[in-house]
N, CA, C and O atoms as a Tinker XYZ file with bonds, in Angstrom:
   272  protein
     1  N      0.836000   -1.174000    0.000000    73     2
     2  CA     0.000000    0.000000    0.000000    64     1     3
     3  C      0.886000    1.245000    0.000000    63     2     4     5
     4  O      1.950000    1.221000    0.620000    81     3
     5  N      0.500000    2.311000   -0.658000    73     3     6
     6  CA     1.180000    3.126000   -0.766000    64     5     7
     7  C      0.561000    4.503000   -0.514000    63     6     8     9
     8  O     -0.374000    4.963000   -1.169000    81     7
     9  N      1.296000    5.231000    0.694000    73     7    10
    10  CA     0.332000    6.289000    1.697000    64     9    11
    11  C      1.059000    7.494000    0.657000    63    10    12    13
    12  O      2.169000    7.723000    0.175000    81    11
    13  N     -0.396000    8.126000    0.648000    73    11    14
    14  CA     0.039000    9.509000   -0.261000    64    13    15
    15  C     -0.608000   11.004000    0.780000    63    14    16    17
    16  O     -1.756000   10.902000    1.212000    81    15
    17  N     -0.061000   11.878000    0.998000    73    15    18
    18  CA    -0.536000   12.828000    1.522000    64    17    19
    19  C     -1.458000   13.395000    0.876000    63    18    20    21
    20  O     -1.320000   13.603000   -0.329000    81    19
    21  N     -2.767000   13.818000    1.659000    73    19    22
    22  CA    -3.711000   14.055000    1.718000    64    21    23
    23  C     -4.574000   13.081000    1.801000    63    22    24    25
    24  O     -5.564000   13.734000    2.133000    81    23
    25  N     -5.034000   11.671000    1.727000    73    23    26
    26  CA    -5.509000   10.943000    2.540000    64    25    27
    27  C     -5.429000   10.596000    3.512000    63    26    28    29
    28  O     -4.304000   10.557000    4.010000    81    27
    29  N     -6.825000   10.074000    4.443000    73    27    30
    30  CA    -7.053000    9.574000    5.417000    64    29    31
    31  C     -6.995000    8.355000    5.648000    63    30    32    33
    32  O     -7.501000    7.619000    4.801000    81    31
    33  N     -6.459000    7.828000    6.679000    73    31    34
    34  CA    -5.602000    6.471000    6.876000    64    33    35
    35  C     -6.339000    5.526000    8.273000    63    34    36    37
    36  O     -6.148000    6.136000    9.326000    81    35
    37  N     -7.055000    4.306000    8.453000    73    35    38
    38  CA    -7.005000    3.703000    9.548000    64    37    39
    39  C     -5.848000    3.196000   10.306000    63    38    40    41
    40  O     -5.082000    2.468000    9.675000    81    39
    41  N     -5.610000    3.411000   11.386000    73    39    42
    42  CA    -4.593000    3.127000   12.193000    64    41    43
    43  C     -4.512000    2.662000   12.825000    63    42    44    45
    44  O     -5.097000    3.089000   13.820000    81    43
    45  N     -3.794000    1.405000   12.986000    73    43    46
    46  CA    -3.791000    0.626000   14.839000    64    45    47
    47  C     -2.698000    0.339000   15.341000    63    46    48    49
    48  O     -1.890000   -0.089000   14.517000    81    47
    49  N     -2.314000    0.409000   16.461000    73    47    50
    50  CA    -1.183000    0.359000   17.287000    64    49    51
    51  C     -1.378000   -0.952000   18.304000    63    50    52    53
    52  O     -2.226000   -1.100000   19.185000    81    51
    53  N     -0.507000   -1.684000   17.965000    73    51    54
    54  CA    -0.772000   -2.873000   18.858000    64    53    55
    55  C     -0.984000   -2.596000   20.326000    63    54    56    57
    56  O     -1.095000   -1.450000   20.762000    81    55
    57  N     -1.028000   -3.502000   20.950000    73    55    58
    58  CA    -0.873000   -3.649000   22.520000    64    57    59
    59  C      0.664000   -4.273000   22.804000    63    58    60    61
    60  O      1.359000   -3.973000   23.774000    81    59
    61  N      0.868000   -4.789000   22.213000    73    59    62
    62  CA     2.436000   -4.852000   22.190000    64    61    63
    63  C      3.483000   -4.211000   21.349000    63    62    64    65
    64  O      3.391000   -4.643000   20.200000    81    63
    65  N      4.509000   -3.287000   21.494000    73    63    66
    66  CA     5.568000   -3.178000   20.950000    64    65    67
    67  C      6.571000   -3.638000   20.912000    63    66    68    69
    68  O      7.160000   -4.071000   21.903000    81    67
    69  N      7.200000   -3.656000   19.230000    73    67    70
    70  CA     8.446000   -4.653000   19.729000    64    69    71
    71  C      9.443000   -3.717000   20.490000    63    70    72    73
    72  O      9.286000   -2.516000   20.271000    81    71
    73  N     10.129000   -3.964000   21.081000    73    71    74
    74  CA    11.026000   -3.435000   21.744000    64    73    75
    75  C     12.357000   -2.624000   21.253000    63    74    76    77
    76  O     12.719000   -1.494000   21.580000    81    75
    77  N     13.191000   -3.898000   20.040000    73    75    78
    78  CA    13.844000   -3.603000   19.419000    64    77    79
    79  C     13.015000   -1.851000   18.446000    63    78    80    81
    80  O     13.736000   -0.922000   18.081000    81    79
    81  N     12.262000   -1.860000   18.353000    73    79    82
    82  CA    12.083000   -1.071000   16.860000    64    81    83
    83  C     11.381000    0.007000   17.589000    63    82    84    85
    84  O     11.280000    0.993000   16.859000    81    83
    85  N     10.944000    0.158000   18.564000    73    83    86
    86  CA     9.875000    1.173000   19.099000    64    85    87
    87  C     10.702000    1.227000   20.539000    63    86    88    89
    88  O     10.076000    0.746000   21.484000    81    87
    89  N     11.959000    1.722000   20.816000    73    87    90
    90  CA    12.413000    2.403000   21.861000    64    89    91
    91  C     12.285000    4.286000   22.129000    63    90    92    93
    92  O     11.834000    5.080000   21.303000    81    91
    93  N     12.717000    4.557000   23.230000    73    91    94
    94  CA    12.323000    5.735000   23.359000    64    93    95
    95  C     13.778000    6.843000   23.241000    63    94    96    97
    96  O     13.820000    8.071000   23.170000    81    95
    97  N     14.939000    5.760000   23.258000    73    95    98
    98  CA    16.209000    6.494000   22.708000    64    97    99
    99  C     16.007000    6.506000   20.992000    63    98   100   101
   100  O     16.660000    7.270000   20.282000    81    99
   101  N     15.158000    5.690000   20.534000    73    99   102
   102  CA    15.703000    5.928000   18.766000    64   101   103
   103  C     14.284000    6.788000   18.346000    63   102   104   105
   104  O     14.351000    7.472000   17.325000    81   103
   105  N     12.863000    6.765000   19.198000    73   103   106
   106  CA    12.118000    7.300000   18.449000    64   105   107
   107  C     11.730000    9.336000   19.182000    63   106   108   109
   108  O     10.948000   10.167000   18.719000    81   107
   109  N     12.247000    9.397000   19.849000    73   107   110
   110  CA    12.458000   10.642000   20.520000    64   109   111
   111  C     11.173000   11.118000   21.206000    63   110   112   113
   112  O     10.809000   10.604000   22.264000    81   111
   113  N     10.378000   12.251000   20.513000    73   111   114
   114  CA     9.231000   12.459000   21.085000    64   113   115
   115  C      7.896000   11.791000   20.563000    63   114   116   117
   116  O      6.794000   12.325000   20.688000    81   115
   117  N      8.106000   10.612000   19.988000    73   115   118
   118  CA     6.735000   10.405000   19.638000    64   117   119
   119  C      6.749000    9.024000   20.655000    63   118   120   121
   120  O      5.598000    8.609000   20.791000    81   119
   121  N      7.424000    8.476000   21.156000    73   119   122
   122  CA     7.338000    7.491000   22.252000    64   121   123
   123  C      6.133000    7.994000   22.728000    63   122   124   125
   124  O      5.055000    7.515000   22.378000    81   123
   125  N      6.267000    9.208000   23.735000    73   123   126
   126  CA     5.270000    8.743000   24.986000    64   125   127
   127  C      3.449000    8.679000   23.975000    63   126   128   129
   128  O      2.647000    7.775000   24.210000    81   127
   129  N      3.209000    9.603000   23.117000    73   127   130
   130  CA     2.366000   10.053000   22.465000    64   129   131
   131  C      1.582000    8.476000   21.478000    63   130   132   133
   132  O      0.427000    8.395000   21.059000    81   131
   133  N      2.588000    7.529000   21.373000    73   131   134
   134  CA     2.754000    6.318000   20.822000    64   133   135
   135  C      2.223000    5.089000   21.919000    63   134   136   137
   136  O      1.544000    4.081000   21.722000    81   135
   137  N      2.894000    5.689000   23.241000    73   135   138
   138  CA     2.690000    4.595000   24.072000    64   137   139
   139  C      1.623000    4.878000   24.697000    63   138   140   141
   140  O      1.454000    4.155000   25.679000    81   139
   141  N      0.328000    6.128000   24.413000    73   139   142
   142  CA    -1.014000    6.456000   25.149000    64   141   143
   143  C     -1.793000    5.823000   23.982000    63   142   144   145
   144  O     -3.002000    6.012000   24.118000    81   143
   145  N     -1.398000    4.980000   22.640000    73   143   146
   146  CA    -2.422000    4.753000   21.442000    64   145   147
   147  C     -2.072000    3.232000   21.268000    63   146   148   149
   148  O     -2.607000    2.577000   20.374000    81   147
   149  N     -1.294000    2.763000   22.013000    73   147   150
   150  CA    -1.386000    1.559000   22.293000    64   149   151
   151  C     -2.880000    0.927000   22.567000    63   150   152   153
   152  O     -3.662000    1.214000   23.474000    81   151
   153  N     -3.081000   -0.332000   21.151000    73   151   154
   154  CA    -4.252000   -0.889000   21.732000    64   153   155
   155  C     -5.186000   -0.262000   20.721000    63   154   156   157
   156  O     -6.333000   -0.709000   20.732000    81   155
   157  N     -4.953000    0.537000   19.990000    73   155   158
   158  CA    -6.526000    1.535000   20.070000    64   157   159
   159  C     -6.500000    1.573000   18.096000    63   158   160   161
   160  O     -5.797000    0.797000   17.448000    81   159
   161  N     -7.126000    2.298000   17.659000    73   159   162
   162  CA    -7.247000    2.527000   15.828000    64   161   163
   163  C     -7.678000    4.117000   15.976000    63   162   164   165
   164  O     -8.149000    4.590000   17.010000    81   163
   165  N     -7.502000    4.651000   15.099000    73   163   166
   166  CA    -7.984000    6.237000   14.859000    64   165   167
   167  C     -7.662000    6.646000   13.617000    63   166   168   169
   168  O     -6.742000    6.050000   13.056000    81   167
   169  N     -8.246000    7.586000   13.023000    73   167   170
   170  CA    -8.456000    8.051000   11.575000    64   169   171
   171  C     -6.963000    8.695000   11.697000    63   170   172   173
   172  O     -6.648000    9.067000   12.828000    81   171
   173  N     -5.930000    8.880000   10.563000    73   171   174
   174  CA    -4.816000    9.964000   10.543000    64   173   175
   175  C     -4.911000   10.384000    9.096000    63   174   176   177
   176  O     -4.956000    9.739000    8.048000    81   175
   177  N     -4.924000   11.534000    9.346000    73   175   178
   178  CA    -4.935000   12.272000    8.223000    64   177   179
   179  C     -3.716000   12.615000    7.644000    63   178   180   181
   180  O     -3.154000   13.456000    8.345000    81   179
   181  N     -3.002000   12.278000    6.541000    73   179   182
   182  CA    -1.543000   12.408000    6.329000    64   181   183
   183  C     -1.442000   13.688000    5.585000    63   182   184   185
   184  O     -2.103000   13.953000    4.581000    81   183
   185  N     -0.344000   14.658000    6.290000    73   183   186
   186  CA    -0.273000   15.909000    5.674000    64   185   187
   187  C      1.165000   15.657000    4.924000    63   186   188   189
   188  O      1.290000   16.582000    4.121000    81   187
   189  N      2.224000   14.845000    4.860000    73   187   190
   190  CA     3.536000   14.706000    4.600000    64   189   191
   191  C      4.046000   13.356000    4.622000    63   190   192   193
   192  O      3.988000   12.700000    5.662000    81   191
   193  N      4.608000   12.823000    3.417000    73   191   194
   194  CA     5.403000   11.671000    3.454000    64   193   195
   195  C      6.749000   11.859000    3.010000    63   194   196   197
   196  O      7.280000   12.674000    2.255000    81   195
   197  N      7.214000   10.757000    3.767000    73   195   198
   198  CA     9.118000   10.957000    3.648000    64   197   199
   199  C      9.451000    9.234000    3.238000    63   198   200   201
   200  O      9.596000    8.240000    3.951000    81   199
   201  N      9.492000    9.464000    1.607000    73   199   202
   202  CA     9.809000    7.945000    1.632000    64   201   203
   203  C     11.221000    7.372000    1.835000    63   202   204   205
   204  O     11.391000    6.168000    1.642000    81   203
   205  N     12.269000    8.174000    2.221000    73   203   206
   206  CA    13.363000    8.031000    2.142000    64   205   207
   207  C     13.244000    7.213000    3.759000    63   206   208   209
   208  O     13.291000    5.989000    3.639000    81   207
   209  N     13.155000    7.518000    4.657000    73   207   210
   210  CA    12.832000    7.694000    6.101000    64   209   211
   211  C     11.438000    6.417000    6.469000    63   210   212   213
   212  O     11.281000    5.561000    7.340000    81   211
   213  N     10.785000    6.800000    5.497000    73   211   214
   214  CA     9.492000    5.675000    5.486000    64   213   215
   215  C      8.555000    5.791000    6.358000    63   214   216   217
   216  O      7.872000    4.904000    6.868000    81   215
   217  N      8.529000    7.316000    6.580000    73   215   218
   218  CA     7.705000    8.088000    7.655000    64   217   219
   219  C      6.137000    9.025000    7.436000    63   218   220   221
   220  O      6.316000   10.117000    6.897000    81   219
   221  N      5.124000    8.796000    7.687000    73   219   222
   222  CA     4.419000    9.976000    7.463000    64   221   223
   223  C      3.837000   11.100000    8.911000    63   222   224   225
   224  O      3.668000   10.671000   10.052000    81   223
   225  N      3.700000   11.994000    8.650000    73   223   226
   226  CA     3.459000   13.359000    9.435000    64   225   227
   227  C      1.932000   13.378000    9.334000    63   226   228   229
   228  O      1.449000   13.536000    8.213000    81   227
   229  N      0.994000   13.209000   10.557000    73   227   230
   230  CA    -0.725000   13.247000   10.346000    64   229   231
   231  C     -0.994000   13.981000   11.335000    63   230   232   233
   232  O     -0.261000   14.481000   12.188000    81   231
   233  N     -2.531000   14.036000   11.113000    73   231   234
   234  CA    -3.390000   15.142000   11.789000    64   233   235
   235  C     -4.045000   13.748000   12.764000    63   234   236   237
   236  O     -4.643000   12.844000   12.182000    81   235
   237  N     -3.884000   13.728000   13.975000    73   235   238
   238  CA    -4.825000   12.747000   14.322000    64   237   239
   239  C     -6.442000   13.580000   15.264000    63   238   240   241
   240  O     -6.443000   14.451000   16.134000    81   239
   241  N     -7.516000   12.911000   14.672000    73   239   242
   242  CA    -8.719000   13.691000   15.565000    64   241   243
   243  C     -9.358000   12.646000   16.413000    63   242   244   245
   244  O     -9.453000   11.425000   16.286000    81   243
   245  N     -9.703000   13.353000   17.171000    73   243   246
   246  CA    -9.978000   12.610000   18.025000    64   245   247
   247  C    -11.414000   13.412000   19.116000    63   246   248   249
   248  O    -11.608000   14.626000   19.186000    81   247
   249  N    -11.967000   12.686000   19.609000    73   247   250
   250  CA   -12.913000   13.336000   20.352000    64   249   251
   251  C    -13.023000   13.196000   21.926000    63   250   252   253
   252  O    -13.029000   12.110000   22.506000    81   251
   253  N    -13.147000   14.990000   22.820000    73   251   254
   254  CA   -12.841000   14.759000   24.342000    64   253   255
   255  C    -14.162000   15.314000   24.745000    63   254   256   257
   256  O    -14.816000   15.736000   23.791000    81   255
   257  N    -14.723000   15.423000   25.917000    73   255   258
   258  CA   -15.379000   16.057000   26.475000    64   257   259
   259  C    -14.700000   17.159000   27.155000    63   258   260   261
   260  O    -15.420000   18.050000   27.603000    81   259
   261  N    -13.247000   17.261000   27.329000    73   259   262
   262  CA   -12.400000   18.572000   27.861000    64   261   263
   263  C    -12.925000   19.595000   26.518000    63   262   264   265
   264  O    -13.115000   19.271000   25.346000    81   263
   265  N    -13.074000   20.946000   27.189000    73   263   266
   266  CA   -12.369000   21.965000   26.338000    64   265   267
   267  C    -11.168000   22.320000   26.649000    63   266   268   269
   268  O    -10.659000   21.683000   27.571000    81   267
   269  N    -10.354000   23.407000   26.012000    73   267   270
   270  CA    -9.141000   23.844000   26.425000    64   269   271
   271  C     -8.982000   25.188000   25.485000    63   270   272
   272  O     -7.972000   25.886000   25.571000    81   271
């Protein structure tokens, strides 16, 4: 499959990570943000792909009863 920016993407994040590939020294700040979506699926909206890297940049929405 091949993710193109500007589509919307289903997403799921296991309940397990491997360890090797999803540490918090190689992935920097998206660890902790990664390790609260554990378990779960959500729409991402891709604004940017980096195929060199094999990365994409999304909008994730989501719904709270907080305002802010």
């Amino acid at each position: 499959m091949r993710v193109q920016a500007g589509q919307t993407y289903r997403c799921e994040v296991p309940l397990a990570l491997p360890v090797r590939r999803y540490r918090p020294t190689t992935m920097g700040d998206s660890w902790w943000p990664l390790s609260w979506l554990r378990g779960t699926y959500f729409p991402l909206a891709v604004v940017d792909v980096d195929p060199a890297a094999r990365t994409a940049q999304g909008l994730v929405m989501g719904a709270s009863t907080r305002s802010r």
